[in-house]
MARPAGU-254630 format. One record per residue (C-alpha): residue in three letters; x, y, z. Coordinates in steps of 0.001 Angstrom, whole numbers, padded with zeros to 6 digits, always signed. Each point is the difference from the previous one (the first is absolute). Layout:
N
ALAXYZ;...
***
This chain:
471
UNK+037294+202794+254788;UNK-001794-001598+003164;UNK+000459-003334+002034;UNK-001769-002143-001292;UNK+001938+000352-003818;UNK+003533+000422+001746;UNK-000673-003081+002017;UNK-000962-001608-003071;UNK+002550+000646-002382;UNK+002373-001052+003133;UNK-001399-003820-000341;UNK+001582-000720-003388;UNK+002973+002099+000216;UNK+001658-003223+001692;UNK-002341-003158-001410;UNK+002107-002920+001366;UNK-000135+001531+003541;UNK-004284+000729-001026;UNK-000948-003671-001364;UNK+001538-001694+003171;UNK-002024+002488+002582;UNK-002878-000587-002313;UNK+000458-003712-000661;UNK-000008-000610+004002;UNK-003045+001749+000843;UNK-001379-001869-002906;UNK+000763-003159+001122;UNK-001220+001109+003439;UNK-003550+000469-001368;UNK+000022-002926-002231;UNK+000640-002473+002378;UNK-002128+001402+002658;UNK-002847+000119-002196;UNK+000394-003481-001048;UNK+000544-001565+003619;UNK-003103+001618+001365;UNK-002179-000619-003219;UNK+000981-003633+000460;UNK-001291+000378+003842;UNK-003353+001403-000830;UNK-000765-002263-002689;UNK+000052-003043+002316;UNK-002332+001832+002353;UNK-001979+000459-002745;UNK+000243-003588-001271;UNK-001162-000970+003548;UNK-002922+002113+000095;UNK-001146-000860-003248;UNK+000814-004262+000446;UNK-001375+000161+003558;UNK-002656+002768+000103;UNK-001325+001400-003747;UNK-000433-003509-001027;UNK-001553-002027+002733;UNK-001021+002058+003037;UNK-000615+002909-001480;UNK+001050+003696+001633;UNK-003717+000341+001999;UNK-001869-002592+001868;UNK-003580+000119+001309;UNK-000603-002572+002353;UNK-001466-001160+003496;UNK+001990+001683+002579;UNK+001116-002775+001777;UNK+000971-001815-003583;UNK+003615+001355-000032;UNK+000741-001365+003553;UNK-001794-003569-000241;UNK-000538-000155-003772;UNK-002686-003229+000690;UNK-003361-000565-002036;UNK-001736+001403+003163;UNK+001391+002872-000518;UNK-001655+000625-003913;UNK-002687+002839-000926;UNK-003142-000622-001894;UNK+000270+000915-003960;UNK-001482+003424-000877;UNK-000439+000982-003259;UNK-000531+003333+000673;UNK+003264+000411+001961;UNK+001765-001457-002769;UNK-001653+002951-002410;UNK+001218+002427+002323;UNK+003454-001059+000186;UNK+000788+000238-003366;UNK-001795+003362-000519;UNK+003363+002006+002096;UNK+002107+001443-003089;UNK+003201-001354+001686;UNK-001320-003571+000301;UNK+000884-002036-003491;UNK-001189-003289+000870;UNK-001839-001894+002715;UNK+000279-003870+000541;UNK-002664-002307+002220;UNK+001974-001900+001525;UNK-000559-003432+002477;UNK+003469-001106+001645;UNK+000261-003761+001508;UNK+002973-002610+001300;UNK+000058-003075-001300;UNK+001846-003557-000901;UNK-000277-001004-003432;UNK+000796-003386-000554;UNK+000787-001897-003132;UNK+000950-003421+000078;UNK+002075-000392+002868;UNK+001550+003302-000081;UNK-001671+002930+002205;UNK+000598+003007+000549;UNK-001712+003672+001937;UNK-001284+002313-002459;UNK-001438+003167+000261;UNK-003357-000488-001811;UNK-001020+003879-001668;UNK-003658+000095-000679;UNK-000432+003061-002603;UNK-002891+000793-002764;UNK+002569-000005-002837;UNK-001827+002663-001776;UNK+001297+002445+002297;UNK+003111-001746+000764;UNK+000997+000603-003898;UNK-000520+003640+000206;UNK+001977-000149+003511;UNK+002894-002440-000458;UNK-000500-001388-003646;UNK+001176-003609+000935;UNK-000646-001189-002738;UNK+003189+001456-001527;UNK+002268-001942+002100;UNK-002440-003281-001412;UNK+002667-002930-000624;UNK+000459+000004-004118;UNK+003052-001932-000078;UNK+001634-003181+002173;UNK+003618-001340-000265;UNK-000911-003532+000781;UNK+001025-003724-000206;UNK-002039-001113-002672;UNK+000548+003171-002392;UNK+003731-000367+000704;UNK+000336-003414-001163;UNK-002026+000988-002947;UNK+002461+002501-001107;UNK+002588-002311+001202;UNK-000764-002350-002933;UNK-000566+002673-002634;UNK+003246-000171-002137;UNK-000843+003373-001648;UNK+000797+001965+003063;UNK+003692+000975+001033;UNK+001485-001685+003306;UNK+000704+003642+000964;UNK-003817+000757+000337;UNK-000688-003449+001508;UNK+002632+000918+002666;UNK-001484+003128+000917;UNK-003571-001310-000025;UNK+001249-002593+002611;UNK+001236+002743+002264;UNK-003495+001469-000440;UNK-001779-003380+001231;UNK-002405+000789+002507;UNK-000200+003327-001060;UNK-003584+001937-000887;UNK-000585+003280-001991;UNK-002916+002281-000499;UNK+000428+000842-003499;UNK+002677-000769-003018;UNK+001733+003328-000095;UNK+001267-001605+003775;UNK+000712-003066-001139;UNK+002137+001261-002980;UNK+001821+002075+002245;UNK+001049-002896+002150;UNK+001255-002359-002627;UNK+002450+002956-001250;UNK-000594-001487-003783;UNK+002789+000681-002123;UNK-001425+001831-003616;UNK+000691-002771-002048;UNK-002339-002313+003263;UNK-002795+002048-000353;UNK-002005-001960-002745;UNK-000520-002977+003017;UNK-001529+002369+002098;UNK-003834-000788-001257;UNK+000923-003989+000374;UNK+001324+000849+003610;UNK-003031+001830+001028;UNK-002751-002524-001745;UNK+002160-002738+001697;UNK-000138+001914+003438;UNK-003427+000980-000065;UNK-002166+000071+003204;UNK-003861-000161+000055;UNK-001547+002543+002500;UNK-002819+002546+000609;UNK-000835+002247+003067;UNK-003093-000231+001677;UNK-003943+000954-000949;UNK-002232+001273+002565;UNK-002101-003159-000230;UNK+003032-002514-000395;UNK+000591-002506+002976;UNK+003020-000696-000882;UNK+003376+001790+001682;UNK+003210+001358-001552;UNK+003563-000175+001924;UNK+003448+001757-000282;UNK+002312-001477-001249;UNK+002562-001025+002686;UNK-002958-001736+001828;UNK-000984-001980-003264;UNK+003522-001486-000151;UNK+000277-000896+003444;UNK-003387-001724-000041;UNK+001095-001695-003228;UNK-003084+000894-001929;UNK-001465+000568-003798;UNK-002601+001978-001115;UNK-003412-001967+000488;UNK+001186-001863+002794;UNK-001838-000007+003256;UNK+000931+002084+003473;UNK-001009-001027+003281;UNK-000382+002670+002606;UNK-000540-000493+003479;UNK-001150+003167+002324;UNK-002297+000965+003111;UNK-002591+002337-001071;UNK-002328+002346+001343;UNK-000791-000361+004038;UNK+001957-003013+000390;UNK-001598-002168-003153;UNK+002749-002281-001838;UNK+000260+001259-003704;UNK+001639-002373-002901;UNK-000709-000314-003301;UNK+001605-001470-003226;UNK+000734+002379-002914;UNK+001256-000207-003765;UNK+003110+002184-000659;UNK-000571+002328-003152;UNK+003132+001615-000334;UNK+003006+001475+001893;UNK+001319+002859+000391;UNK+003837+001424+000500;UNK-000394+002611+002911;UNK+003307+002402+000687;UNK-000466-000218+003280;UNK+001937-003100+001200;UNK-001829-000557+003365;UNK-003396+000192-002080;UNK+000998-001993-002748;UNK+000744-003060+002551;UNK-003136-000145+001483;UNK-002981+001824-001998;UNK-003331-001656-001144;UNK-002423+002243-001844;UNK-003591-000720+000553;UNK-003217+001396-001259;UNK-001408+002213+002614;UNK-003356-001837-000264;UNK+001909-003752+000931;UNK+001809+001702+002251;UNK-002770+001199+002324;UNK-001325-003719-000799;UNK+002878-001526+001378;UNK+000456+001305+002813;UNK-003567+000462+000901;UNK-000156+003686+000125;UNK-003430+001357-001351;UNK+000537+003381-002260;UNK+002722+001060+002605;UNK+003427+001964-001219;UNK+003299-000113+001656;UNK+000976+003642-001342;UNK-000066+002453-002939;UNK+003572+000238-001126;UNK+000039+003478-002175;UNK+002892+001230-001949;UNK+000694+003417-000807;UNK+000963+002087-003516;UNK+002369+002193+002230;UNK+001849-002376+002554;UNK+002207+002861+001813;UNK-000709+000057+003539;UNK-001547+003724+000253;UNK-001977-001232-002692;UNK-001236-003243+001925;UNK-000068+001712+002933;UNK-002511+002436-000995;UNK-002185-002682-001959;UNK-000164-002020+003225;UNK-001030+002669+002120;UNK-002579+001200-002974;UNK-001357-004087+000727;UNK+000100+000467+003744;UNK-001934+003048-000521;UNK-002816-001153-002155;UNK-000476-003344+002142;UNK+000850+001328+003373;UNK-000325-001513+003373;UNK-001522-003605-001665;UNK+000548-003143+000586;UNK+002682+000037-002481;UNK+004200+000293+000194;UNK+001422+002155-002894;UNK+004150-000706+000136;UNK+002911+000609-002462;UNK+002497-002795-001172;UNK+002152+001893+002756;UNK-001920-000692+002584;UNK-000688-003349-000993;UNK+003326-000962-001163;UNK+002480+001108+002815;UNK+002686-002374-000626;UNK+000567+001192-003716;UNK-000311+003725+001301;UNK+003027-000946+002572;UNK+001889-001788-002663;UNK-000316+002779-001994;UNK+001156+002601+002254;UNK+003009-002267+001627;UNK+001298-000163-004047;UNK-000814+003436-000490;UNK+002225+001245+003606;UNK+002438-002698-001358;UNK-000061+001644-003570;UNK+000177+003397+001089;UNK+003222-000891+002055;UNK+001712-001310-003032;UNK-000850+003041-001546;UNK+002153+002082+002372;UNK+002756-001680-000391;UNK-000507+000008-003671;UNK-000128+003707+000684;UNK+002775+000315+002266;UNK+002242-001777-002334;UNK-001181+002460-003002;UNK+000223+002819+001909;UNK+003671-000533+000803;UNK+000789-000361-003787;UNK-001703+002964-000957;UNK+001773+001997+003059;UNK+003270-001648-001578;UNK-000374+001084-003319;UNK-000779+004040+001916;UNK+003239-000301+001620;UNK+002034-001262-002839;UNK-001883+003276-002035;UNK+000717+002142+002706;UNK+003813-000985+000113;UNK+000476+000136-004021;UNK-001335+003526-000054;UNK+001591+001814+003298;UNK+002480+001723-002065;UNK-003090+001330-002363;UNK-001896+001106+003100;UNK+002796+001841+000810;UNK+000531+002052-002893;UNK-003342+000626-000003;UNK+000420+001553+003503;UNK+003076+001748-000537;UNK-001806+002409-003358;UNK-002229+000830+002749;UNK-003123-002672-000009;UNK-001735-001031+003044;UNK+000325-002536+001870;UNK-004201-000207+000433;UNK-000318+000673-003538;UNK+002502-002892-000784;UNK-001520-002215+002405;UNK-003527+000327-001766;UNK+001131-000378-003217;UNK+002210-003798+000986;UNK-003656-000708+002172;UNK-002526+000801-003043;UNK+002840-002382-002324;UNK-000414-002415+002580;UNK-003287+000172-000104;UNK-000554+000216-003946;UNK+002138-003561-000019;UNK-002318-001698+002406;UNK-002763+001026-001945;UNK+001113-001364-003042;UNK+001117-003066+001615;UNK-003420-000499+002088;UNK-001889+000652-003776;UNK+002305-002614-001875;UNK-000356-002591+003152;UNK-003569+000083-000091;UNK-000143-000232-003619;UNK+002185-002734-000317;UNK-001864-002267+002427;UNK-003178+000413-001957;UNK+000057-001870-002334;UNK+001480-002924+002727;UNK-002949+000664+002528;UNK-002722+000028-003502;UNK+001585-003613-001284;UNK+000332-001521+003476;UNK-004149+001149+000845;UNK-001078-002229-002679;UNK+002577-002339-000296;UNK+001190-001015+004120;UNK+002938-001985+000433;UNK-000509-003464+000276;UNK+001431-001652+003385;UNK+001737-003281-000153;UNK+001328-003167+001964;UNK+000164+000885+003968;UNK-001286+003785-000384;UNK-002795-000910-001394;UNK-001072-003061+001911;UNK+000705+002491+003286;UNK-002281+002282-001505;UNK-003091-002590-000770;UNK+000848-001290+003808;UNK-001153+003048+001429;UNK-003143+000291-002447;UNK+001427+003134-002509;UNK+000320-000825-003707;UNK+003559-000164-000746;UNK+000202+002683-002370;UNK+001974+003712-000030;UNK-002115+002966-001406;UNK+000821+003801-000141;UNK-002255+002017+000892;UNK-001183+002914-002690;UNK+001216+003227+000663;UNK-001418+001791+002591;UNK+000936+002696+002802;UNK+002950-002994+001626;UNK+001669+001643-003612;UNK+000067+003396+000655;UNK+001150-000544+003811;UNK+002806-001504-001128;UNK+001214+002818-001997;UNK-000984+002480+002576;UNK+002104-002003+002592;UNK+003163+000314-002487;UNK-000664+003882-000490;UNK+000138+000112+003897;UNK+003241-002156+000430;UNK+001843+002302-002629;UNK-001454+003146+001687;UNK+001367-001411+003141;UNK+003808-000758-001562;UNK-000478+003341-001430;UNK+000770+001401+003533;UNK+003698-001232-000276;UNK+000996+002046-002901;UNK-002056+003196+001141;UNK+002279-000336+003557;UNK+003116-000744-001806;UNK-000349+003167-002643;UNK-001173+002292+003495;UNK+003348-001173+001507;UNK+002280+000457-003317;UNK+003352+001529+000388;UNK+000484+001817-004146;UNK+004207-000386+000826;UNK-000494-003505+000730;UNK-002394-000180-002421;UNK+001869+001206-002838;UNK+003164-002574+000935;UNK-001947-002817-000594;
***
């Protein structure tokens, strides 16, 4: 009979003493997954909030554009370079973009806006805005409708008042924030007819604008009313303009969503008095890893070489996110040693309280004539079978957590989540999917119980069999 079946038949000979070495290893894993899936899925969030869905992960610009991002600083329109951007198999979308300052005025409330010329053709395909379009608004007048509709429950009025102010991109959203009881359900379609809000996004040949949805509030504005902006254009020329809203949308990116006008490219260049002149191409990418970005921005480099042209990643451009990253991830990392100092004194506890119940086995088996290298393998390889087992059941156990939590974040509340939308992040929690983070976790375990493993090795090397046998 080898090892490996000795060693296992040795695991359930004593299950008590088994389950407890395997439960903290488990635990170990579990928890470790779970902290840093937490961790990556805010980078992630960030990325995606800040990068994916506004500045995309590649820009092609002027090279003086990312220092002094002024109108001077814009490159003429080519078609042709537009072709040839999209034609790189990594590249998934490109956006023409033209990028202004502003104050938008609206009675006698102003405010600075960033003004986003785009052709919203391409901006579908880049950033689909027109998903995050404005379908229904908690407001005054809809609340005092419901108000005096005897047919619906005070319960649902109450939590429709807590909503006031409040604006959702589609019902399913809506539904979810009312928390309807079953038997509230059947006012749901009265709620939402009631709540309605009239919107569309913009057509290459409108002249009208759209705005997010924090902006739209401050302003105190409906769709069709009029916006006043207020610029300087091109070589010093004053730009201003007025322009019908057409819709609004909800942007997840806090610091957008406060100050965001869409225009049509077209008015844009009209406005401020730029003739067929581009601030950048923003591109996004189907793989967004950073060998894979990497490699398509040198590929870009390559094919345009030493021109007029800048060709920078959302690194590069976006410093301060990169730094906030990494000072979260150091800070992350550090919690994760304690997390793993901690664990691995409970797993070396649980060794020593094994080691201590079995002395007077190991000595038996020492005194028929085993040895003590032989006995030492076999404790090591059931030491090692455990933390197996554990690292297997830890991963699969925080699964299905890290599957649910992807798709359905946790929800930040009160002064979290007013921190959070301070500093410009969406104040949300999202796992990330499994990925290699998983499998380092369990291979950090297997290395802390290889580690402990050393104590009972030494202490069976050093075992006295008359001793031993007293015990």
């Amino acid at each position: 009979m080898n090892y490996l079946q000795i060693a296992q038949r040795n695991l359930w000979r004593n299950k008590r003493r088994t389950i407890i070495t395997i439960a903290s290893i488990l635990f170990a894993v579990f928890f470790a997954v779970i902290m840093r899936s937490f961790q990556l899925g805010s980078y992630t969030l960030m990325i995606k909030n800040g990068i994916e869905s506004y500045s995309g992960y590649i820009r092609f610009q002027h090279p003086d554009y990312s220092e002094d991002p002024l109108l001077e600083n814009t490159i003429p329109y080519n078609d042709s370079i537009n072709r040839i951007l999209s034609s790189f198999p990594n590249v998934k979308s490109v956006s023409t973009r033209l990028e202004t300052f502003a104050l938008a005025s609206s009675g006698n409330i102003t405010k600075g806006v960033l003004v986003l010329g785009i052709n919203s053709d391409a901006e579908q395909r880049f950033s689909n805005p027109q998903k995050f379009l404005v379908r229904y608004y908690i407001s005054d007048k809809g609340l005092s409708l419901i108000e005096g509709n005897p047919e619906i429950p005070q319960e649902v009025k109450a939590k429709l008042k807590d909503l006031k102010g409040e604006g959702f991109i589609d019902s399913s959203k809506l539904h979810t924030a009312l928390e309807l009881l079953p038997g509230q359900n059947r006012y749901f379609d009265q709620i939402c007819n009631t709540f309605q809000f009239a919107g569309e996004f913009l057509n290459p040949s409108d002249s009208d604008v759209v705005i997010s949805f924090r902006l739209y509030k401050f302003l105190n504005l409906n769709v069709g009313d009029s916006l006043i902006l207020l610029s300087q254009g091109y070589q010093g020329s004053s730009a201003a303009g007025i322009y019908r809203v057409k819709g609004v949308v909800k942007l997840s990116n806090p610091e957008l969503d406060n100050k965001l006008v869409y225009m049509p490219l077209g008015r844009a260049q009209e406005f401020t008095g730029v003739e067929n002149r581009i601030a950048y191409w923003a591109i996004n990418l189907h793989n967004s890893d950073n060998e894979a970005m990497l490699q398509t921005q040198n590929q870009l480099k390559e094919r345009f070489g030493e021109s007029d042209f800048e060709i920078k990643n959302w690194k590069e451009l976006n410093r301060i996110l990169v730094q906030q990253i990494n000072s979260d991830n150091q800070s992350g990392k550090a919690f994760l040693v304690l997390l793993y100092f901690v664990v691995f004194f409970g797993i070396f506890g649980t060794v020593i309280m094994m080691i201590h119940e079995r002395i007077h086995e190991f000595g038996v088996l020492v005194s028929v004539g085993m040895q003590k290298v032989k006995l030492a393998t076999l404790v090591v390889m059931e030491m090692i079978f455990m933390a197996i087992i554990g690292v297997v059941i830890g991963m699969g156990l925080s699964l299905p957590i890290i599957y649910y939590y992807h798709f359905n974040p946790i929800k930040l509340t009160g002064e979290m989540a007013k921190m959070m939308m301070d500093m410009g992040y969406e104040p949300l929690m999202p796992m990330e999917p499994f990925g290699a983070y998983v499998v380092w976790q369990g291979v950090v375990v297997l290395i802390m119980v290889i580690i402990a493993c050393i104590y009972p090795a030494r202490r069976i090397f050093k075992l006295k069999e008359v001793d031993a046998l007293r015990r």
